[in-house]
C-alpha positions, -999 to 999 in steps of 0.1 A, spaced: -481 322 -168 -492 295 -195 -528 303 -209 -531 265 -212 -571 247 -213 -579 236 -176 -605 213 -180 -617 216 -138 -626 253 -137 -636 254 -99 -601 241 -89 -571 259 -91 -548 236 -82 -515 242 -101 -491 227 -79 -512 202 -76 -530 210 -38 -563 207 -33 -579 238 -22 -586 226 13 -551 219 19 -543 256 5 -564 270 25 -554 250 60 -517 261 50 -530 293 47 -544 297 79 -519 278 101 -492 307 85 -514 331 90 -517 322 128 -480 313 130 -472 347 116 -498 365 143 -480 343 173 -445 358 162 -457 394 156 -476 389 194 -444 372 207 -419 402 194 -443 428 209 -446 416 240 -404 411 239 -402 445 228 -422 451 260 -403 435 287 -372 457 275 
């Protein structure tokens, strides 16, 4: 963590993202994560 002077305080864009594409990755893991966990209960299921 470098305390260095941002000079755009709204953004926090330190790999260099904008926030709207943070938060679209965000929510496409999220609902790739909740199709697995779905997927493995319903294989755990069928055994």
């Amino acid at each position: 963590m470098t305390t260095e002077p941002t000079t755009t305080a709204g953004t926090d864009d330190t790999d260099g993202l904008p926030l709207g594409i943070k938060l679209l990755i965000l929510a496409a893991a999220l609902v790739i994560a909740y199709v697995l966990f779905v997927d493995i209960l319903g294989f755990i299921s069928l055994l």
